[in-house]
N, CA, C and O atoms as CSV, one atom per row, in Angstrom:
chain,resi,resn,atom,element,x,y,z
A,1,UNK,N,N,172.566,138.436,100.849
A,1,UNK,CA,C,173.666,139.041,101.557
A,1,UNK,C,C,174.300,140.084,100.633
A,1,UNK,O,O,174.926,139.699,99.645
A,2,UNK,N,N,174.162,141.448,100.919
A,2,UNK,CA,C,175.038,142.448,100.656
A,2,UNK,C,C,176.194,142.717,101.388
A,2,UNK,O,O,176.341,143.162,102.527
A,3,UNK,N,N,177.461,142.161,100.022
A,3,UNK,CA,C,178.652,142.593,100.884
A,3,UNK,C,C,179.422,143.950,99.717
A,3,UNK,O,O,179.333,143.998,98.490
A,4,UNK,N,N,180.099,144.858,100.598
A,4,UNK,CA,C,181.208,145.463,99.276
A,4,UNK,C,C,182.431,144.298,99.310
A,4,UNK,O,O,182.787,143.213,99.768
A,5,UNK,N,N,182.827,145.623,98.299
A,5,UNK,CA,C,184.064,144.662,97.974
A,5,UNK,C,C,185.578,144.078,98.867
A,5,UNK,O,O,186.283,143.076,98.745
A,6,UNK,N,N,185.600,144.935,99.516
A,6,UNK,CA,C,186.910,144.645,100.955
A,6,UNK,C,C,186.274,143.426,101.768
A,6,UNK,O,O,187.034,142.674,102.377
A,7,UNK,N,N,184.557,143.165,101.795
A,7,UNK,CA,C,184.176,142.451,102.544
A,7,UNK,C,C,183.847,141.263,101.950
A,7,UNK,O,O,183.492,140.404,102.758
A,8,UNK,N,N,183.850,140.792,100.301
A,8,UNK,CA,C,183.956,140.125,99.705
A,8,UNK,C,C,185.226,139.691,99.436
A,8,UNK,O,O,185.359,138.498,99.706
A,9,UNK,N,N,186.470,140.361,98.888
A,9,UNK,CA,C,188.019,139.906,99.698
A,9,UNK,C,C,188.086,139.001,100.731
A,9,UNK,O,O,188.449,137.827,100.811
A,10,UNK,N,N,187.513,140.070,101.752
A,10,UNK,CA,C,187.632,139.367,103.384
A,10,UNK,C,C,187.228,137.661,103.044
A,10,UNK,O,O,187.963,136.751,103.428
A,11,UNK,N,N,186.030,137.438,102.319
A,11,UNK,CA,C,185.386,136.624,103.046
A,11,UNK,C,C,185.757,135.563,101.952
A,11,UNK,O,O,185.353,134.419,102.159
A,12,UNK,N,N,186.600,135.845,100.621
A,12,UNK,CA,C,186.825,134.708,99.593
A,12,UNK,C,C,188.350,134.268,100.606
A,12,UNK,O,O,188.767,133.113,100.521
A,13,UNK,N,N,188.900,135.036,101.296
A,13,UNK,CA,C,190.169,134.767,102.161
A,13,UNK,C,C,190.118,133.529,102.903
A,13,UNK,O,O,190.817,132.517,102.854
A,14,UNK,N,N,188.991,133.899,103.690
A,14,UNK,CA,C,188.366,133.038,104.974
A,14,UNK,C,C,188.231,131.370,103.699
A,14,UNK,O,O,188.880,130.334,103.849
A,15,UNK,N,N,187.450,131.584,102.835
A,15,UNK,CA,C,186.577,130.205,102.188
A,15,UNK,C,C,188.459,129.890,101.832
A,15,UNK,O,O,188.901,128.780,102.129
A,16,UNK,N,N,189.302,130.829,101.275
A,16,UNK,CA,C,190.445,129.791,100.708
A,16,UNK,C,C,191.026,129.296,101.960
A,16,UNK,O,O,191.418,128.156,101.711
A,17,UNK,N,N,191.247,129.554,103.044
A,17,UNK,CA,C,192.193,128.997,104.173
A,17,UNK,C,C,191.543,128.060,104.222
A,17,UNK,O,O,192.176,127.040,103.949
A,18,UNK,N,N,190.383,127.892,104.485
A,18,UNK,CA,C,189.842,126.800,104.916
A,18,UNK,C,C,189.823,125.580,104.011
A,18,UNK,O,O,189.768,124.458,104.516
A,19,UNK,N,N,189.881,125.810,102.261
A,19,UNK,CA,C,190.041,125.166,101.608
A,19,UNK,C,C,191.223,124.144,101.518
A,19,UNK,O,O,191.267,122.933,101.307
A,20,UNK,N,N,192.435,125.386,101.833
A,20,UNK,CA,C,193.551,124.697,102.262
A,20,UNK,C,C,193.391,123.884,103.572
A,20,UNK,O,O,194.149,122.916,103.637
A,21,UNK,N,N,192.533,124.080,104.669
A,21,UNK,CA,C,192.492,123.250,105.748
A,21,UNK,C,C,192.440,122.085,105.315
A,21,UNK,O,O,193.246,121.172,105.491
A,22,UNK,N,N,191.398,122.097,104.686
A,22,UNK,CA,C,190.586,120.642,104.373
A,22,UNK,C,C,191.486,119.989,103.430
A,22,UNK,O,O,191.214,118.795,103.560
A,23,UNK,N,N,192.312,120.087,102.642
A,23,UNK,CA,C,193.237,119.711,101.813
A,23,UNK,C,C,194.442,118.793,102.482
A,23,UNK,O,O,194.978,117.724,102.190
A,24,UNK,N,N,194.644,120.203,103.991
A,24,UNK,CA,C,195.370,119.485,104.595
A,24,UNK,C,C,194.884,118.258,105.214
A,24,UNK,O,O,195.663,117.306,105.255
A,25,UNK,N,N,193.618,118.129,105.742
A,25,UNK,CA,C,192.956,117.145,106.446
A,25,UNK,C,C,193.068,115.476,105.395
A,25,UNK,O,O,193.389,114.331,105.713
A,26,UNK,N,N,192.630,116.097,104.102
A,26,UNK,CA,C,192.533,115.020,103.138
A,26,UNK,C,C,193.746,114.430,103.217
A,26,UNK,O,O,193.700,113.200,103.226
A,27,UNK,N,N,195.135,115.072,103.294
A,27,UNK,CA,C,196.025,114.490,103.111
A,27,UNK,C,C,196.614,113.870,103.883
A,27,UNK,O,O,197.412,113.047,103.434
A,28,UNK,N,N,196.449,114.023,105.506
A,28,UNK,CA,C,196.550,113.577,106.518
A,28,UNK,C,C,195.583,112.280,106.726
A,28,UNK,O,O,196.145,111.447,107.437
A,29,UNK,N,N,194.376,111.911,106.329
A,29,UNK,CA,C,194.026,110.950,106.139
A,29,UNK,C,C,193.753,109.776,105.055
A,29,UNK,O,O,193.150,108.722,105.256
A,30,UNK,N,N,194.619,110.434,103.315
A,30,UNK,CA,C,195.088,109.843,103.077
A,30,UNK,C,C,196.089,108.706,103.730
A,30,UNK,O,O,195.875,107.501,103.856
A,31,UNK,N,N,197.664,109.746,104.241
A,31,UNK,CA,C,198.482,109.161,104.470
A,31,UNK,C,C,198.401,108.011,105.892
A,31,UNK,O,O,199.342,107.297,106.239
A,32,UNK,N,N,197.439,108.049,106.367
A,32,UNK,CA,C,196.820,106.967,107.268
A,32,UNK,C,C,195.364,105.990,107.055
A,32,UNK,O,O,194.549,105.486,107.828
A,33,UNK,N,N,195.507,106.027,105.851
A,33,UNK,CA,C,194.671,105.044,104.979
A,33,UNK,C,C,193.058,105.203,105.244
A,33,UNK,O,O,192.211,104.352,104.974
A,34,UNK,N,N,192.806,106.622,105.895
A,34,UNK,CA,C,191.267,106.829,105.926
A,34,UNK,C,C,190.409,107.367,104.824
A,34,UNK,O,O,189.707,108.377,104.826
A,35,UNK,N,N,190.604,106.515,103.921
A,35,UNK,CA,C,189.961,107.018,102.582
A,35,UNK,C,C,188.748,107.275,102.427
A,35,UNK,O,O,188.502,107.967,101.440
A,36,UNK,N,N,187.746,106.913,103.157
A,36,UNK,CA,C,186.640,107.814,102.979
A,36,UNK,C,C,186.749,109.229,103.774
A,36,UNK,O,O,186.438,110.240,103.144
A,37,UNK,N,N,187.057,109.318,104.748
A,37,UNK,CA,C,187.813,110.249,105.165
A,37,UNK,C,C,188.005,111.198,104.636
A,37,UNK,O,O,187.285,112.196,104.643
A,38,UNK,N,N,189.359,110.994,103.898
A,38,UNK,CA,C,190.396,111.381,102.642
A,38,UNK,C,C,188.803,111.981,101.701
A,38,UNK,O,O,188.307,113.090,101.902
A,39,UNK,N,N,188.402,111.247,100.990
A,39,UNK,CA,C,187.821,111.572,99.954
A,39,UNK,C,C,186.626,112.863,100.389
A,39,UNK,O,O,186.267,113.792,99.666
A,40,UNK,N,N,186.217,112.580,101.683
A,40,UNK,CA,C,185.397,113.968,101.793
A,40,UNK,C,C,185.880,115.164,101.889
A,40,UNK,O,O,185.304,116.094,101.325
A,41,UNK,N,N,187.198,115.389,102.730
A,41,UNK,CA,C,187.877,116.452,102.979
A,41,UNK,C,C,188.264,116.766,101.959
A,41,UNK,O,O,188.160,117.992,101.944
A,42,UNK,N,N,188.858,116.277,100.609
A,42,UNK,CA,C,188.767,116.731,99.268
A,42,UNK,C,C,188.160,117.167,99.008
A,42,UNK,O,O,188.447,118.202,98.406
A,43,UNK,N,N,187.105,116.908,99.149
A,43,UNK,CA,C,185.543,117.653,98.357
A,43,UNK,C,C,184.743,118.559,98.784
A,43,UNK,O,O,183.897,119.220,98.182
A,44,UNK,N,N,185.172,118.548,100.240
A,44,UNK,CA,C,184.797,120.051,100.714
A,44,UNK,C,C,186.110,121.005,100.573
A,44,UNK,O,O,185.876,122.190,100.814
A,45,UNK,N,N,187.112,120.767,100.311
A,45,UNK,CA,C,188.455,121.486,99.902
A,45,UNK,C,C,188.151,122.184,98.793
A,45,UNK,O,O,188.435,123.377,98.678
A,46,UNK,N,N,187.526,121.469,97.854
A,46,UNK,CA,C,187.535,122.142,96.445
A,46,UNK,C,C,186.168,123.028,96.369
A,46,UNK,O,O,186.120,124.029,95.654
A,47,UNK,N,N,184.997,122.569,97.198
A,47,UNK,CA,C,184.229,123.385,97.315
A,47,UNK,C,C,183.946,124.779,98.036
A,47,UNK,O,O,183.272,125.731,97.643
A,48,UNK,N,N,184.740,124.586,99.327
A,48,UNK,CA,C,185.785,125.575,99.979
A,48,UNK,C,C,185.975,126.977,99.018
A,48,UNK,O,O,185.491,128.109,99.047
A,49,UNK,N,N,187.212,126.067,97.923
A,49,UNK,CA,C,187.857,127.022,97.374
A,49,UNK,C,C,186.769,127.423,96.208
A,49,UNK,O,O,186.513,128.625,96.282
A,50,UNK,N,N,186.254,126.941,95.444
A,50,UNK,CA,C,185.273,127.235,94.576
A,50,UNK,C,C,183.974,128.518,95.125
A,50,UNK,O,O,183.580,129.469,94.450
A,51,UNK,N,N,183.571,128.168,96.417
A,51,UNK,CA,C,183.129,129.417,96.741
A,51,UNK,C,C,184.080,130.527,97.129
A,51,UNK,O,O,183.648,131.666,97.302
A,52,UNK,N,N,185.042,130.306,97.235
A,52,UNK,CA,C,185.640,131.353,97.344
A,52,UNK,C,C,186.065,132.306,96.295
A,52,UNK,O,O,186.472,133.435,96.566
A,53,UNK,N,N,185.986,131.938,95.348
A,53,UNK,CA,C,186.154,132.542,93.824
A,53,UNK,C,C,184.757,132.942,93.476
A,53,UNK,O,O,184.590,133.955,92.798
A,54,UNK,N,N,183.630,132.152,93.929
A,54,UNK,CA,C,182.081,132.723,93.756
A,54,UNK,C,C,182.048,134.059,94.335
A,54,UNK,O,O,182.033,134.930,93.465
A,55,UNK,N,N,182.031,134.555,95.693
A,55,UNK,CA,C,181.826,135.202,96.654
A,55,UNK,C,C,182.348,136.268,95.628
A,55,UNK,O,O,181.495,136.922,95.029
A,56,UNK,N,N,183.633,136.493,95.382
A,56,UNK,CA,C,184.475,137.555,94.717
A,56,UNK,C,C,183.445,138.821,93.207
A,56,UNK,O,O,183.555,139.974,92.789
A,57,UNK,N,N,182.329,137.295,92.879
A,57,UNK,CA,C,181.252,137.938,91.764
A,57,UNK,C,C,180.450,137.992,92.775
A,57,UNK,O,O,179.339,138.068,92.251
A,58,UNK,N,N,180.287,138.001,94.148
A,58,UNK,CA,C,178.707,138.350,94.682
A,58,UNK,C,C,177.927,137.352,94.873
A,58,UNK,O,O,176.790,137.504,95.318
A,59,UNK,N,N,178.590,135.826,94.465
A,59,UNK,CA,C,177.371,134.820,94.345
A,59,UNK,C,C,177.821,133.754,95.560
A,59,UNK,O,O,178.920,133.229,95.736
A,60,UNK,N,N,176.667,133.630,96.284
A,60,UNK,CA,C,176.904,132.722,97.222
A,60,UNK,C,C,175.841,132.083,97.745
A,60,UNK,O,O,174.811,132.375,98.353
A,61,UNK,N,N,176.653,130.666,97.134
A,61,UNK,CA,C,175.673,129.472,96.787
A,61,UNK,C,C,175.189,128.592,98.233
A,61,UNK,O,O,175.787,128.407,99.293
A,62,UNK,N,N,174.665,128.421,98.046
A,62,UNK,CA,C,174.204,127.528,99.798
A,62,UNK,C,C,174.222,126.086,99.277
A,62,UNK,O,O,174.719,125.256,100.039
A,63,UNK,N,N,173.802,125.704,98.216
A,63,UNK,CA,C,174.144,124.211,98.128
A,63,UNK,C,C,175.308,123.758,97.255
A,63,UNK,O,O,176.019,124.750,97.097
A,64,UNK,N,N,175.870,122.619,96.563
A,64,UNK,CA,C,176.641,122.417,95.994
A,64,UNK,C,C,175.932,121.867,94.431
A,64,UNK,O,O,176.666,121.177,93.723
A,65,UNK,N,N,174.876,122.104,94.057
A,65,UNK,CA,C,174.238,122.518,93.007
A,65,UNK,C,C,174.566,123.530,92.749
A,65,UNK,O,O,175.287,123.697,91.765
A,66,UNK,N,N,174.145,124.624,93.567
A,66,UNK,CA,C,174.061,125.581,93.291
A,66,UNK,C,C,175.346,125.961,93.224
A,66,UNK,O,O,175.267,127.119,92.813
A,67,UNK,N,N,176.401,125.724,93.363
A,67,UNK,CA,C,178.056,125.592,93.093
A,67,UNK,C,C,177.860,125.544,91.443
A,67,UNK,O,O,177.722,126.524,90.711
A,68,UNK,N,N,177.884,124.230,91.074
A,68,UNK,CA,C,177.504,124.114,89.987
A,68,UNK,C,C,177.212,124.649,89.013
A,68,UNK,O,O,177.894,124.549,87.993
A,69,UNK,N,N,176.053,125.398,89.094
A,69,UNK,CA,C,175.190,126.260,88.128
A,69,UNK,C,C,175.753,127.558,88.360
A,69,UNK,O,O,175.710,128.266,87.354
A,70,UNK,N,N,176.335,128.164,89.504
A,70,UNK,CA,C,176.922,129.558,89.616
A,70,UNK,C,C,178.617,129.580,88.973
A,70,UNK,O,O,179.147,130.514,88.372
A,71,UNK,N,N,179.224,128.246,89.320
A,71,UNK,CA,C,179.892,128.433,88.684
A,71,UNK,C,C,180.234,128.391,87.212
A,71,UNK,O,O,181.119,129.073,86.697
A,72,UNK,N,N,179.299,127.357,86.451
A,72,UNK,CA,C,178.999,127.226,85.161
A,72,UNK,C,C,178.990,128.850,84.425
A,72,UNK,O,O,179.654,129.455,83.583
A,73,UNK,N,N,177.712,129.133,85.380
A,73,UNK,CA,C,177.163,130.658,84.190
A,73,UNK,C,C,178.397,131.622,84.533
A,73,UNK,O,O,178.630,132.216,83.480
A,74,UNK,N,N,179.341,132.075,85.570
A,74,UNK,CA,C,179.963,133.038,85.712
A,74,UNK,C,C,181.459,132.443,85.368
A,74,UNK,O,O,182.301,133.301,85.101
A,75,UNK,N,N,181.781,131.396,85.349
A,75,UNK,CA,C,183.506,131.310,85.006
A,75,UNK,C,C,183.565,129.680,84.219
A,75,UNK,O,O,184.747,129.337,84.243
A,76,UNK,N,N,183.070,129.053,83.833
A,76,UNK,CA,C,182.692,128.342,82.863
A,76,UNK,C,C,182.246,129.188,80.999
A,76,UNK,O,O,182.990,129.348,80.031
A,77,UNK,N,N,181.207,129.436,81.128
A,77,UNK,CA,C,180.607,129.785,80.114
A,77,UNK,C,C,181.005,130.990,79.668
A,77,UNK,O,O,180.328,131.380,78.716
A,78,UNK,N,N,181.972,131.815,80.058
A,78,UNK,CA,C,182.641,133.229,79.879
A,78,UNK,C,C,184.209,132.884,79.727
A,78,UNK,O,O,185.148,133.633,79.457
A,79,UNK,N,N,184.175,131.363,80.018
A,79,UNK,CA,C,185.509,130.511,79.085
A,79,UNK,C,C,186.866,131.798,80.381
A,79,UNK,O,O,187.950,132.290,80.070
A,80,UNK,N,N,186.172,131.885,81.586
A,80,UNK,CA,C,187.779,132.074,82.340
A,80,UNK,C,C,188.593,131.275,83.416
A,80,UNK,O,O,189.680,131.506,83.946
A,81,UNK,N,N,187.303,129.820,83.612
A,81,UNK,CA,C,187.687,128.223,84.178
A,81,UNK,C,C,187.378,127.600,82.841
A,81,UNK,O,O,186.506,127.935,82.039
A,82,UNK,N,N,188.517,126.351,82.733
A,82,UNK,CA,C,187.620,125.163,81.990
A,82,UNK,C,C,186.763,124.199,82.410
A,82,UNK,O,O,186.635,123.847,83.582
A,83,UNK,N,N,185.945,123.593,81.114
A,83,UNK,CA,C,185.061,122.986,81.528
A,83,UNK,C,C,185.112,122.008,82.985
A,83,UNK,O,O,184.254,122.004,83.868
A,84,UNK,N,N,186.526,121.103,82.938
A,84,UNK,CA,C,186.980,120.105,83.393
A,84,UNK,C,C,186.842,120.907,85.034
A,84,UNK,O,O,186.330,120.257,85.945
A,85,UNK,N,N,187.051,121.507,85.140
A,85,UNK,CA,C,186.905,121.868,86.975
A,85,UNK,C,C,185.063,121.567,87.236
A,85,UNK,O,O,184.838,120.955,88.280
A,86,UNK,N,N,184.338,121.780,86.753
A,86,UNK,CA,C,183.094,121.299,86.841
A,86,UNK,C,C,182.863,119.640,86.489
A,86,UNK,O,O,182.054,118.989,87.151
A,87,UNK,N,N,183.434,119.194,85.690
A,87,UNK,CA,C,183.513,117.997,85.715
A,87,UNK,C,C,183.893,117.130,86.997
A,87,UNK,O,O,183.208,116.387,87.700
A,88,UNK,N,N,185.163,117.476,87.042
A,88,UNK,CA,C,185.745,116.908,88.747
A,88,UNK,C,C,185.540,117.581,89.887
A,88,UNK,O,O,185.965,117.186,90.972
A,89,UNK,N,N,184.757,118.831,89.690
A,89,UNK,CA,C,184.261,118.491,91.079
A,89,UNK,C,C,182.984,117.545,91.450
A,89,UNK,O,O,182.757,116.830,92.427
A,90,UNK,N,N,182.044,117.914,89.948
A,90,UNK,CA,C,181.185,116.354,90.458
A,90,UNK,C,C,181.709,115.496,90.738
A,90,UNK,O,O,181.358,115.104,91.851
A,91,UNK,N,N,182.639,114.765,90.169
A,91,UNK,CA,C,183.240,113.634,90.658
A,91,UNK,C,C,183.846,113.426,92.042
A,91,UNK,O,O,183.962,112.349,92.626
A,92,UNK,N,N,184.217,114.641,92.472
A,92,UNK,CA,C,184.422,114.782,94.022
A,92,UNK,C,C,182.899,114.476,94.962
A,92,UNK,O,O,182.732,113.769,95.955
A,93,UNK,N,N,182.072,115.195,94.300
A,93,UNK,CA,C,180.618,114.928,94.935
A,93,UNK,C,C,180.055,113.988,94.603
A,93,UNK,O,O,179.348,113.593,95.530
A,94,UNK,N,N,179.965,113.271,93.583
A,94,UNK,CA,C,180.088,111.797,93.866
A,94,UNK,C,C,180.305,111.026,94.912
A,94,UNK,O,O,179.518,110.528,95.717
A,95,UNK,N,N,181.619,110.971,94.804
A,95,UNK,CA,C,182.409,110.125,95.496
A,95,UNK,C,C,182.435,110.371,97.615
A,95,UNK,O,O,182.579,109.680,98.624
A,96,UNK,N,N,182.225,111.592,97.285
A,96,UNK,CA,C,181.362,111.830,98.446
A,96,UNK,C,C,180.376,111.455,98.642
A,96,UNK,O,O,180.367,110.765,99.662
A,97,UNK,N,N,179.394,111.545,98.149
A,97,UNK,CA,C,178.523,111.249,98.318
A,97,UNK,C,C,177.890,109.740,98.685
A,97,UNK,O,O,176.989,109.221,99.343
A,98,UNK,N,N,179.046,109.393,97.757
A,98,UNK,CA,C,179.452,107.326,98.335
A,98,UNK,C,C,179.672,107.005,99.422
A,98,UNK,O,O,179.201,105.973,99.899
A,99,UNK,N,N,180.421,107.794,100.056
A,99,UNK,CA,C,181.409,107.786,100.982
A,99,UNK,C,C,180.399,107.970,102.335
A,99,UNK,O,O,180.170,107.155,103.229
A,100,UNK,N,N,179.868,109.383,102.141
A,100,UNK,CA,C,179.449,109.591,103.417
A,100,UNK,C,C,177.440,108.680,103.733
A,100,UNK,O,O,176.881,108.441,104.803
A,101,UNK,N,N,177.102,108.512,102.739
A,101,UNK,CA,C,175.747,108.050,102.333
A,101,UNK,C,C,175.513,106.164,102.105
A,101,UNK,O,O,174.702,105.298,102.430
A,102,UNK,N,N,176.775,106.286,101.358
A,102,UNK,CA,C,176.603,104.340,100.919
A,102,UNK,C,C,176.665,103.501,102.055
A,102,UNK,O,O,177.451,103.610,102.996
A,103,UNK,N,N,175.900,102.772,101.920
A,103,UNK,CA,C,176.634,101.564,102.994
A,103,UNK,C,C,177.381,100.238,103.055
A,103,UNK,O,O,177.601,99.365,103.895
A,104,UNK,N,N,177.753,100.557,101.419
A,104,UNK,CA,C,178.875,99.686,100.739
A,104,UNK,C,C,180.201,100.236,99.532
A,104,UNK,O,O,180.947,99.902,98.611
A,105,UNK,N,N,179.860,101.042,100.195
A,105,UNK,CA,C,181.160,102.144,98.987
A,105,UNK,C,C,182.190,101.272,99.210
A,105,UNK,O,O,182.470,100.381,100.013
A,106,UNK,N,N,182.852,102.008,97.883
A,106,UNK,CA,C,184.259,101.170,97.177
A,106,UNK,C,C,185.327,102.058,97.339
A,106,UNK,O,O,186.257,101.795,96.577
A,107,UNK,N,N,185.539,103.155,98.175
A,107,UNK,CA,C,186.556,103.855,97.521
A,107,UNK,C,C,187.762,102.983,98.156
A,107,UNK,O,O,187.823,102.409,99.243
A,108,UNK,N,N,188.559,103.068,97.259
A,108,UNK,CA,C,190.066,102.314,97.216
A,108,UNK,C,C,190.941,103.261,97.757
A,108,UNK,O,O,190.364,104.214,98.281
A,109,UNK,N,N,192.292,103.284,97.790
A,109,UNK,CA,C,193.494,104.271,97.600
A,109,UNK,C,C,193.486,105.017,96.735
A,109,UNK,O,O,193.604,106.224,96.946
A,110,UNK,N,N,193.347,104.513,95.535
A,110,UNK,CA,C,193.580,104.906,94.034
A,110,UNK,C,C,192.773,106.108,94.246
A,110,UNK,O,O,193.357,107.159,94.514
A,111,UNK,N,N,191.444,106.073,94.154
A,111,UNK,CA,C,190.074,106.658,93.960
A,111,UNK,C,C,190.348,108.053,95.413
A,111,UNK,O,O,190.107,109.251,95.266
A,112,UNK,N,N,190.814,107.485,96.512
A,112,UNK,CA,C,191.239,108.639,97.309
A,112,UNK,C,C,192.340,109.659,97.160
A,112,UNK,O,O,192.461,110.742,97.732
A,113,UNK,N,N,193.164,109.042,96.211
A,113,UNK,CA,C,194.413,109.532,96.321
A,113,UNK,C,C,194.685,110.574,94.777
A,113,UNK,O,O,195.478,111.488,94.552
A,114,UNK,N,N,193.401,109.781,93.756
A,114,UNK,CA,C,193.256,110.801,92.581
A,114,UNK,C,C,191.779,111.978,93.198
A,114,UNK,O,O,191.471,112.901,92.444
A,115,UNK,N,N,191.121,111.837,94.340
A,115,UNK,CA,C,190.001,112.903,94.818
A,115,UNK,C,C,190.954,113.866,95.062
A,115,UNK,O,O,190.869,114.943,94.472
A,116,UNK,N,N,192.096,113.589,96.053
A,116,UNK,CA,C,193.100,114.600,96.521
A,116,UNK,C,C,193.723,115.278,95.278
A,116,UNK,O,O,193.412,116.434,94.989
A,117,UNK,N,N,194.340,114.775,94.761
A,117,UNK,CA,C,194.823,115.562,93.416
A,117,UNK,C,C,193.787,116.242,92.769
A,117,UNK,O,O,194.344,117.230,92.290
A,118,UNK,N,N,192.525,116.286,92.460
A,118,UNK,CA,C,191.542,116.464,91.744
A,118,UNK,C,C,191.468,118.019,92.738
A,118,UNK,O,O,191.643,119.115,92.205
A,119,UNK,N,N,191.191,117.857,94.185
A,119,UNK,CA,C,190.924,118.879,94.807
A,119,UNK,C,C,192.155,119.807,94.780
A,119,UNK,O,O,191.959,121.022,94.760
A,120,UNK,N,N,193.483,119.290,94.777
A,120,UNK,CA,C,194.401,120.170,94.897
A,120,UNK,C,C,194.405,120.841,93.654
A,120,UNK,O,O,194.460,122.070,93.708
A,121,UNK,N,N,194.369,120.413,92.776
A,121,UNK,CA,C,194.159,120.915,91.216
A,121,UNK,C,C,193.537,122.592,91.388
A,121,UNK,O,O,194.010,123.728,91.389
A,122,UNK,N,N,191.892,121.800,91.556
A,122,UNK,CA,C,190.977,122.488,91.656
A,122,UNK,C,C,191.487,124.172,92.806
A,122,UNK,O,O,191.320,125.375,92.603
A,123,UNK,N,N,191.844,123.733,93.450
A,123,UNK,CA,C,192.333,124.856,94.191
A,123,UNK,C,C,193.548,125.690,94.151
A,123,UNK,O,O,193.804,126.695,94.814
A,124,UNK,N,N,194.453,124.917,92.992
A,124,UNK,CA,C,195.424,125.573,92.542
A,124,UNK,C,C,194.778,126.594,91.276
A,124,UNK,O,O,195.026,127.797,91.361
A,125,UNK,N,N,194.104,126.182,90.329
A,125,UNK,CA,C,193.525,127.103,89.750
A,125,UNK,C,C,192.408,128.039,90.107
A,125,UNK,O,O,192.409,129.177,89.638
A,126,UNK,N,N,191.275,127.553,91.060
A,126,UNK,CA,C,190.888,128.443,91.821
A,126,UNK,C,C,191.889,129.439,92.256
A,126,UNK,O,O,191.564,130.471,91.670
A,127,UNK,N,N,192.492,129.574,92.672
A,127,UNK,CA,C,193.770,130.446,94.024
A,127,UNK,C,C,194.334,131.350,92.769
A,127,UNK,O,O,194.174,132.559,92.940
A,128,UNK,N,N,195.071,130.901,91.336
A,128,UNK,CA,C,195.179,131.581,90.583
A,128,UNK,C,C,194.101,132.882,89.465
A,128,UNK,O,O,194.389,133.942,88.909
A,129,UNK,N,N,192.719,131.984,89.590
A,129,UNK,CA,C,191.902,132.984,89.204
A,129,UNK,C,C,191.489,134.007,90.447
A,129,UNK,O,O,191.082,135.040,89.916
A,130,UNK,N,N,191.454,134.083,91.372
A,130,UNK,CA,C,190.853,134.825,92.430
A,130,UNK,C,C,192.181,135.847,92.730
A,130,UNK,O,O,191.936,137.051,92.808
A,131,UNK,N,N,193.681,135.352,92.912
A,131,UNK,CA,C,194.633,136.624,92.470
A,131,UNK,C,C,194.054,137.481,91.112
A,131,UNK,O,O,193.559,138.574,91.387
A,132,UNK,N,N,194.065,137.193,90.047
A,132,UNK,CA,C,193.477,138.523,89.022
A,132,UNK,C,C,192.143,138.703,89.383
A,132,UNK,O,O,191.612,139.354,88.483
A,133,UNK,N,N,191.137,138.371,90.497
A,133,UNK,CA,C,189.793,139.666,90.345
A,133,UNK,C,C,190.165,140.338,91.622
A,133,UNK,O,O,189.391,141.229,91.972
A,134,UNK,N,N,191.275,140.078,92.456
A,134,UNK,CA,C,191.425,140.868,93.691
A,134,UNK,C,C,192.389,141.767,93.309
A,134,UNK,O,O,192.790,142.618,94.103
């Protein structure tokens, strides 16, 4: 996909609202005790917003590996995210991955209620790096 740059704007816009959607969703099923629920809408929240800061360099990942590794080499390893946002978002994909796949997952409150923070995090500093490349 060739986009310019107004259309790369456009489209890191679109990935953050939606990031915030899903944030909102997480938190809405936090607060009604649907913690697996809860814990996915986190994790597509932060992935949401994470491509949306990709898109802005041109890179757009189709899997959440490929999240990973795009975000590593372009805002990891050029030290303008820290490490720790790659850390927790695996842990978001994890825990997703429990969630939507296991057929005995554990997630608790606790474990839903630190995914949400983890994602809000994640998207608070996302949201701040993507103001300085726009």
């Amino acid at each position: 996909m060739t986009l310019n740059t107004e259309e790369k704007k456009a489209l890191s816009e679109i990935r953050m609202q939606k990031a915030l959607e899903f944030l909102d969703d997480a938190k809405s099923n936090l607060d009604n005790k649907r913690f697996r629920t809860s814990v996915n809408r986190s994790c597509y929240a932060a992935l949401n917003a994470l491509r949306s800061l990709l898109i802005l360099e041109g890179a757009n990942p189709e899997t959440h590996d490929e999240v990973v590794t795009m975000l590593s080499l372009r805002f990891i390893k050029t030290g303008v995210l820290p490490v720790e946002i790659v850390k927790n978002f695996k842990t978001l994909l994890s825990r997703r991955t429990d969630v939507d796949y296991g057929d005995f997952d554990t997630i608790n409150e606790d474990e839903a209620k630190e995914s949400y923070t983890i994602a809000s995090s994640i998207i608070d500093t996302v949201n701040i790096t993507r103001q300085k490349l726009v």
